[in-house]
Biopython code that builds the backbone (N, CA, C, O; Angstrom):
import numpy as np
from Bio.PDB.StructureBuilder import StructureBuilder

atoms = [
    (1, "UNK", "N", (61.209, 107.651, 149.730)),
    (1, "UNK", "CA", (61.301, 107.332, 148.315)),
    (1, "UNK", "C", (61.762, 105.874, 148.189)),
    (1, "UNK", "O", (62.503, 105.391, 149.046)),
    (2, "UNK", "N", (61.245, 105.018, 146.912)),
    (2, "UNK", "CA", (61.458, 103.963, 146.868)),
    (2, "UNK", "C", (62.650, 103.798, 146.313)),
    (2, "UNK", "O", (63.071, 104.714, 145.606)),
    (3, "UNK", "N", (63.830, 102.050, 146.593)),
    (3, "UNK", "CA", (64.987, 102.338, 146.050)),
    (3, "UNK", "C", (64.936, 102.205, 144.895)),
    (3, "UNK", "O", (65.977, 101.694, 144.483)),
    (4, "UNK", "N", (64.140, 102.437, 144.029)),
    (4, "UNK", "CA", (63.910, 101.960, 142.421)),
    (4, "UNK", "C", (64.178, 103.696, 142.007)),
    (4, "UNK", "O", (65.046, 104.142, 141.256)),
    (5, "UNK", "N", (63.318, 104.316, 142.629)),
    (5, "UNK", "CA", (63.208, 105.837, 142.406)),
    (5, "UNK", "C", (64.333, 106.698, 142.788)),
    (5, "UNK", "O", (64.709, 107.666, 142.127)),
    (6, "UNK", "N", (64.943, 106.221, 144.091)),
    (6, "UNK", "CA", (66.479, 106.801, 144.177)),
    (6, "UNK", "C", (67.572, 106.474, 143.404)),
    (6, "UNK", "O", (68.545, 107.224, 143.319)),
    (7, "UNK", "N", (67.492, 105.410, 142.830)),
    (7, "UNK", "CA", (68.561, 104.800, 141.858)),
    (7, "UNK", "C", (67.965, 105.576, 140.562)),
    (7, "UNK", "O", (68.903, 106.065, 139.933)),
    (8, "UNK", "N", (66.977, 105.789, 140.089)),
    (8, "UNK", "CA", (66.544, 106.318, 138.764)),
    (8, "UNK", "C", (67.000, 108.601, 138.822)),
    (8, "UNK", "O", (67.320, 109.540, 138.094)),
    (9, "UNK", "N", (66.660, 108.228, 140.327)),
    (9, "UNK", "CA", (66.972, 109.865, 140.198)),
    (9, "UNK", "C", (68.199, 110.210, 140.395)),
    (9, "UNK", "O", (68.373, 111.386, 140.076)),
    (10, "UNK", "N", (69.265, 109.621, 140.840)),
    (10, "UNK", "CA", (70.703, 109.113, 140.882)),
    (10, "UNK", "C", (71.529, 109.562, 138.663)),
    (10, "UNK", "O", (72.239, 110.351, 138.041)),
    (11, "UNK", "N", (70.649, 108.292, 138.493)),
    (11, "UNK", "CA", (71.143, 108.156, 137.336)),
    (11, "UNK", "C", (70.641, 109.654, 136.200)),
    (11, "UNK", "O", (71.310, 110.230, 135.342)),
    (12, "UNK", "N", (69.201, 109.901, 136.674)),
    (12, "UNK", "CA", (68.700, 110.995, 135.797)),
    (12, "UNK", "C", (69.650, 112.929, 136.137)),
    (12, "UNK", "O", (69.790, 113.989, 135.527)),
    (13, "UNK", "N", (70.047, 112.312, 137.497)),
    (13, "UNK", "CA", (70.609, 113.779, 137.917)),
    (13, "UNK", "C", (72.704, 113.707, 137.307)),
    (13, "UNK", "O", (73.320, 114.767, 137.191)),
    (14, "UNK", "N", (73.273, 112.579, 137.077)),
    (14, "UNK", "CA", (74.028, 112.516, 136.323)),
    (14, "UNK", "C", (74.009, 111.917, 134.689)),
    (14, "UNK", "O", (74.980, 111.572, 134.015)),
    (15, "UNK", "N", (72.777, 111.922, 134.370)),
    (15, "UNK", "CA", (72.375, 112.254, 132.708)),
    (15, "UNK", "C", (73.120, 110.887, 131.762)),
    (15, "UNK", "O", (73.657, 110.873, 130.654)),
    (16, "UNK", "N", (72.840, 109.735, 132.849)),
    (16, "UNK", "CA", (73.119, 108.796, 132.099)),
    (16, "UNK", "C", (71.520, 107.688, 131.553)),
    (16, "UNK", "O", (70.426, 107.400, 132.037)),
    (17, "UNK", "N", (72.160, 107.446, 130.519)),
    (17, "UNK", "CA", (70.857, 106.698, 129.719)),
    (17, "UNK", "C", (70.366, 105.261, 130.094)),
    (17, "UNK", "O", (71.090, 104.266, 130.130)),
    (18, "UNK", "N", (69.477, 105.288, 130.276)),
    (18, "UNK", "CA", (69.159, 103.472, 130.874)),
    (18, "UNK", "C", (67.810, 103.017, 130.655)),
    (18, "UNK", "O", (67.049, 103.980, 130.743)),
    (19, "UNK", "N", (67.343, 102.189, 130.463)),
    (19, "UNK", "CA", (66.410, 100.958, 130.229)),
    (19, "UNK", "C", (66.026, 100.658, 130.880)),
    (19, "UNK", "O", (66.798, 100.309, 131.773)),
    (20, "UNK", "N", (64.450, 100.453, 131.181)),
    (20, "UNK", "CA", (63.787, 100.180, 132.466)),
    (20, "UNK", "C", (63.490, 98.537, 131.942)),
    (20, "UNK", "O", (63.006, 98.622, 130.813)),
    (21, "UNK", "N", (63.582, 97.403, 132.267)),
    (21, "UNK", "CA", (62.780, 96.134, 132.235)),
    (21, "UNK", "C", (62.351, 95.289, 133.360)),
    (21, "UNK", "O", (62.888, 95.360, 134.466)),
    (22, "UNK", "N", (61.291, 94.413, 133.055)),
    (22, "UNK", "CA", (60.948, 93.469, 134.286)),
    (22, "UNK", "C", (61.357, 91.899, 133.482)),
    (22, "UNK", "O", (61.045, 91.928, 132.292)),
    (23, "UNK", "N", (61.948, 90.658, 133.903)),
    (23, "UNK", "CA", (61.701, 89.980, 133.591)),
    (23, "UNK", "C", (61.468, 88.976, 134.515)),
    (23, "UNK", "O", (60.678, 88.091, 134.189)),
    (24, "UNK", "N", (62.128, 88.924, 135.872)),
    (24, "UNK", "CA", (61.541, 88.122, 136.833)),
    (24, "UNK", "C", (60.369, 88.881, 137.698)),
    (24, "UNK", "O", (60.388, 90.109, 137.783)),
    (25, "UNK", "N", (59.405, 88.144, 138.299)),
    (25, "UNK", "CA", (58.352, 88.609, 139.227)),
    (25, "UNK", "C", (58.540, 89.161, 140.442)),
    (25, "UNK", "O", (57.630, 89.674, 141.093)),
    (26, "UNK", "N", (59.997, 89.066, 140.891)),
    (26, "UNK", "CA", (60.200, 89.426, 141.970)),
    (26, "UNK", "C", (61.244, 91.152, 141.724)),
    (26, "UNK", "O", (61.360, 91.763, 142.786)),
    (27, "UNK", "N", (61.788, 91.714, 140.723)),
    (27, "UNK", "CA", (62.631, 92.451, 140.359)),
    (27, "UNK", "C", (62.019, 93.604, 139.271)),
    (27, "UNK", "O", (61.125, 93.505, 138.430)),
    (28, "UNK", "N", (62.713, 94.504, 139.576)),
    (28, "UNK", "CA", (62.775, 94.873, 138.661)),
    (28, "UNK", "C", (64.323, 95.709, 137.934)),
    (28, "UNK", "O", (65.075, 96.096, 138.828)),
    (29, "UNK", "N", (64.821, 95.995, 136.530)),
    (29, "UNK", "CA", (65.803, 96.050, 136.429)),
    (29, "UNK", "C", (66.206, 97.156, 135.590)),
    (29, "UNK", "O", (65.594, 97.552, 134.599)),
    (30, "UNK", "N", (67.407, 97.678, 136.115)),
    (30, "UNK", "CA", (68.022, 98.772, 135.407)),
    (30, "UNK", "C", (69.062, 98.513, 134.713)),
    (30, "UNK", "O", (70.128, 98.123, 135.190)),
    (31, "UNK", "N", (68.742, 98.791, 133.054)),
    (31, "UNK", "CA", (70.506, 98.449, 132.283)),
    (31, "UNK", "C", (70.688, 100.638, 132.154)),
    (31, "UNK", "O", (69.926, 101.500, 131.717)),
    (32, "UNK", "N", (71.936, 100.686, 132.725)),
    (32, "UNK", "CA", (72.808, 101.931, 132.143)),
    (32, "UNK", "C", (73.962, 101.629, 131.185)),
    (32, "UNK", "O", (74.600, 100.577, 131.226)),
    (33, "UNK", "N", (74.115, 102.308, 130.594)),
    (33, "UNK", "CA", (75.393, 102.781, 129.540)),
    (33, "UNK", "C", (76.072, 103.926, 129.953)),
    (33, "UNK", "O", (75.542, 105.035, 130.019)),
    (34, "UNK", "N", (77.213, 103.687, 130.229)),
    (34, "UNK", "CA", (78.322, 104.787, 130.187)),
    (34, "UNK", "C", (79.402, 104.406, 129.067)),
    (34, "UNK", "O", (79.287, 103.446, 128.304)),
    (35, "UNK", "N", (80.376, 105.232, 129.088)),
    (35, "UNK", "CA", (81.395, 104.762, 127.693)),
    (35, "UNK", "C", (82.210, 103.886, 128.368)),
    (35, "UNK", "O", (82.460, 104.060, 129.561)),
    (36, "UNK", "N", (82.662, 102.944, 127.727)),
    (36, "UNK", "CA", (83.028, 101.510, 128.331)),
    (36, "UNK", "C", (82.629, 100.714, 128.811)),
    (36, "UNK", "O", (83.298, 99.705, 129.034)),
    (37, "UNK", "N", (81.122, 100.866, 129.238)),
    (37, "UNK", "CA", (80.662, 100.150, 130.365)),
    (37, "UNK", "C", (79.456, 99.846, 130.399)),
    (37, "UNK", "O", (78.824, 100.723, 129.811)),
    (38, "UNK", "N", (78.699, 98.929, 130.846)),
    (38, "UNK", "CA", (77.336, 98.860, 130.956)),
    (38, "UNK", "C", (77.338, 97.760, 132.235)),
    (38, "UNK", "O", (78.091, 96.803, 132.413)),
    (39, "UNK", "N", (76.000, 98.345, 133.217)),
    (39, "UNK", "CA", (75.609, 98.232, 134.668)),
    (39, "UNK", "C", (74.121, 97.576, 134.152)),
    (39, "UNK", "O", (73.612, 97.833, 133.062)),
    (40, "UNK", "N", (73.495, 96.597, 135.269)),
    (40, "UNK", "CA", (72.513, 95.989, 135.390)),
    (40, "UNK", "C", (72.353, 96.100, 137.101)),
    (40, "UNK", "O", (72.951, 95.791, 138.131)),
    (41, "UNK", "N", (71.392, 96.617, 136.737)),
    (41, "UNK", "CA", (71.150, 97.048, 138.361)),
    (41, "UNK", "C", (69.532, 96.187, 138.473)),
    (41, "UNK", "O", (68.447, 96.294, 137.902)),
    (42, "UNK", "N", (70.032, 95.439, 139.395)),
    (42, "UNK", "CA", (68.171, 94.545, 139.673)),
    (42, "UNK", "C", (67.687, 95.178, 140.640)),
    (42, "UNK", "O", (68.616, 95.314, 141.437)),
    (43, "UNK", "N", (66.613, 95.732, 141.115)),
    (43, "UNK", "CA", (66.210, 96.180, 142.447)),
    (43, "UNK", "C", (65.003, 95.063, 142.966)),
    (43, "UNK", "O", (63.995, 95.040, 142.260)),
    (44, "UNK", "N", (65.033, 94.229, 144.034)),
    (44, "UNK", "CA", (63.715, 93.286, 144.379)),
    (44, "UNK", "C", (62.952, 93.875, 145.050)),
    (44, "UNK", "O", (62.972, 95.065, 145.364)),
    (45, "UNK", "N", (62.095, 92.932, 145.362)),
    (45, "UNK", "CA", (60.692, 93.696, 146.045)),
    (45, "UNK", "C", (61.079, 93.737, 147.450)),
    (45, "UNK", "O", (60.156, 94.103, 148.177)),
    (46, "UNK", "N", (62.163, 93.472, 148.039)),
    (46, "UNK", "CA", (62.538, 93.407, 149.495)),
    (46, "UNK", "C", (63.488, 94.675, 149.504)),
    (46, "UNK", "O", (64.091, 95.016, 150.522)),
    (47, "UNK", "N", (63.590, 95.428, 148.156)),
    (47, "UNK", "CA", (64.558, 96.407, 147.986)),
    (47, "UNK", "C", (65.913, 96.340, 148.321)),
    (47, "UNK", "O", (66.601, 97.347, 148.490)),
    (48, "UNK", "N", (66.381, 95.031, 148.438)),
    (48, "UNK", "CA", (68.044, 94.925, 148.173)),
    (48, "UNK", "C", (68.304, 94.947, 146.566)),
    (48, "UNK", "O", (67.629, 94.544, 145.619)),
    (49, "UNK", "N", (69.288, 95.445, 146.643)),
    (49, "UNK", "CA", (70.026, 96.101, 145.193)),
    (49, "UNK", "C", (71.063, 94.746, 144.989)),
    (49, "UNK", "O", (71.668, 94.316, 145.971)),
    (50, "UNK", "N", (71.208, 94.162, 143.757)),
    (50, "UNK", "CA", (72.064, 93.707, 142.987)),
    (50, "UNK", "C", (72.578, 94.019, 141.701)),
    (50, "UNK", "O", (71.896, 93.852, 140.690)),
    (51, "UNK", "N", (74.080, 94.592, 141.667)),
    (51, "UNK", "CA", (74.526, 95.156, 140.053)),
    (51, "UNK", "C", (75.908, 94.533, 139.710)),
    (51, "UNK", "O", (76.804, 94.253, 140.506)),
    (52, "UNK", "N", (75.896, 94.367, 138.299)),
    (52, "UNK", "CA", (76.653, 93.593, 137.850)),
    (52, "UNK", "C", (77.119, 94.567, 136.669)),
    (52, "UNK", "O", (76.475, 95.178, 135.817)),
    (53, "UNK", "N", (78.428, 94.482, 136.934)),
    (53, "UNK", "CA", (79.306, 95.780, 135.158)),
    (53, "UNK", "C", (79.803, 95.099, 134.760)),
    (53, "UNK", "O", (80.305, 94.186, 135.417)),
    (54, "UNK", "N", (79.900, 95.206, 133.560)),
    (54, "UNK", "CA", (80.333, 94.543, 132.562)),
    (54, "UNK", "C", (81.748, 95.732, 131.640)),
    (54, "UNK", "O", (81.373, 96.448, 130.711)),
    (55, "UNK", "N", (82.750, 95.739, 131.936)),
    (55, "UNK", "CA", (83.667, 96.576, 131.225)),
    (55, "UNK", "C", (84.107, 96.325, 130.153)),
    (55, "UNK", "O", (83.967, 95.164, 129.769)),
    (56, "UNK", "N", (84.669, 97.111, 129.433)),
    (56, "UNK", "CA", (84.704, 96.474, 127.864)),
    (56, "UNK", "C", (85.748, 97.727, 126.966)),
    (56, "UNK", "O", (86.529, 98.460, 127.572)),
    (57, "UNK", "N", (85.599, 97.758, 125.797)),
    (57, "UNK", "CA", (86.336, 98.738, 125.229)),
    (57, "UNK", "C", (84.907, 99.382, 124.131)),
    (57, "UNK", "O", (83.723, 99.065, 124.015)),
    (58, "UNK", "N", (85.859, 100.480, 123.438)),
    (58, "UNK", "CA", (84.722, 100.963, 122.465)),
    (58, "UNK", "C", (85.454, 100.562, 121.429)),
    (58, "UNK", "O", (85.503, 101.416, 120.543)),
    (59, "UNK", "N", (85.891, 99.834, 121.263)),
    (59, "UNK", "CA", (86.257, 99.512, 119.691)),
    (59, "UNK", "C", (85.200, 99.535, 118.145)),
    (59, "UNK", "O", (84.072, 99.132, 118.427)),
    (60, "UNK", "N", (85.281, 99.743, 117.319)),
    (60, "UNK", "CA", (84.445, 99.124, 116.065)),
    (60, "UNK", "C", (84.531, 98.525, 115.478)),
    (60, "UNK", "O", (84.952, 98.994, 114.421)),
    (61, "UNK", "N", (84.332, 97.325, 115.459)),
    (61, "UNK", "CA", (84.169, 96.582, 114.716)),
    (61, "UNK", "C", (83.531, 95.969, 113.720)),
    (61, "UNK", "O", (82.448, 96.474, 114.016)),
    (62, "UNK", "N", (83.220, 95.175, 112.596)),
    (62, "UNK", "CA", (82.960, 95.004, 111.072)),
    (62, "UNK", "C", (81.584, 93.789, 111.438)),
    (62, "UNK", "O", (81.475, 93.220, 112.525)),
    (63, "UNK", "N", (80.979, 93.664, 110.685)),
    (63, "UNK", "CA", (79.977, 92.578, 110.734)),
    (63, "UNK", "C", (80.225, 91.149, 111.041)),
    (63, "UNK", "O", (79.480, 90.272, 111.478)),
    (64, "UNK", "N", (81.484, 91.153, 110.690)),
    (64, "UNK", "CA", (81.660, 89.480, 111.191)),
    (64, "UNK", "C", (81.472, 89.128, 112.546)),
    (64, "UNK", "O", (80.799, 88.113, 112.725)),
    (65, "UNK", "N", (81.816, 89.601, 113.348)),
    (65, "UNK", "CA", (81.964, 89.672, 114.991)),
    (65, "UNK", "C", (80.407, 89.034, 115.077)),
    (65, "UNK", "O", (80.143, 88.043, 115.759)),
    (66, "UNK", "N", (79.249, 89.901, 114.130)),
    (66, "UNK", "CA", (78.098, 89.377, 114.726)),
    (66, "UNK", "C", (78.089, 88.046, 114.127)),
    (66, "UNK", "O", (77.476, 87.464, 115.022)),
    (67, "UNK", "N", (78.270, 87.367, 113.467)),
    (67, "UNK", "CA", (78.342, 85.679, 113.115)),
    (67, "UNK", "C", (79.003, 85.119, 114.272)),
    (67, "UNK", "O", (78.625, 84.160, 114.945)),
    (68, "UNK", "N", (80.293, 86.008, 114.461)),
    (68, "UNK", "CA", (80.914, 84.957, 115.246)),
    (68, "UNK", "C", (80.798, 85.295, 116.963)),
    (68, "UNK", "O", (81.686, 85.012, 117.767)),
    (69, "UNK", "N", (79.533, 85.940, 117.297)),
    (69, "UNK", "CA", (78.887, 86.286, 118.739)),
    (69, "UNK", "C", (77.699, 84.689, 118.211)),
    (69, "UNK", "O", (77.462, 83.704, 118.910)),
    (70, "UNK", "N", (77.300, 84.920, 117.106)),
    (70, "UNK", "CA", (75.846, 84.578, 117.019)),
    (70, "UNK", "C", (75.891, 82.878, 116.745)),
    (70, "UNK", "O", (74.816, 82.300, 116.590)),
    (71, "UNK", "N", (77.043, 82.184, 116.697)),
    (71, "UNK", "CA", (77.669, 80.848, 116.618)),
    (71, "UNK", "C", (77.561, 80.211, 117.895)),
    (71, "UNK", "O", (76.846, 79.210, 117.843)),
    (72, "UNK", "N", (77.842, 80.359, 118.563)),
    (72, "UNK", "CA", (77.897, 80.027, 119.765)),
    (72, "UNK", "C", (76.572, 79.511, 120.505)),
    (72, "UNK", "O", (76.420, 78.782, 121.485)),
    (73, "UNK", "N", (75.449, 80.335, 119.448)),
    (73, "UNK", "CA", (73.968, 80.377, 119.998)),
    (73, "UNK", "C", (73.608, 78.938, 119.357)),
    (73, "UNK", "O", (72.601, 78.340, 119.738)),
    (74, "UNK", "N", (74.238, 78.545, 118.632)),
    (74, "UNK", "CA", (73.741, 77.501, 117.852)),
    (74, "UNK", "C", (73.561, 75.864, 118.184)),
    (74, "UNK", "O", (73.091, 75.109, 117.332)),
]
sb = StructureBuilder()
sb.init_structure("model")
sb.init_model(0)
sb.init_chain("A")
sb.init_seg("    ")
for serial, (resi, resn, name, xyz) in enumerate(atoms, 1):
    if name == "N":
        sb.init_residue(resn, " ", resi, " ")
    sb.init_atom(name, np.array(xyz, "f"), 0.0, 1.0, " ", f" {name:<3s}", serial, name[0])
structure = sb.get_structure()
């Protein structure tokens, strides 16, 4: 089995939700969500694995946050 397919059946057999995308030619990439957390898992065509988490809180927060995420872009 390919490591794209063991990592997907990994994630599907503990029932977490994730996003399949390609954006480089050489990769392809997995975003998961768990509570607190979100994983980017790249898999390349040489099948080494690179993942990066990002930890965080669940807070809620109000609309401003998105101005002041979206400032920065400017």
């Amino acid at each position: 089995m390919s490591k794209v397919f063991e990592i997907l059946k990994r994630l599907d057999d503990a029932k977490v939700h994730y996003f399949i995308g390609r954006y480089r030619p050489d990769t392809i990439d997995i975003t998961a969500t768990v509570v607190g957390e979100r994983v980017e898992i790249s898999v390349f065509d040489d099948n080494h694995v690179e993942i990066s988490r990002f930890l965080g809180n669940e807070d809620v927060l109000d609309e401003d946050v998105l101005h002041e995420i979206l400032k920065g872009d400017q």
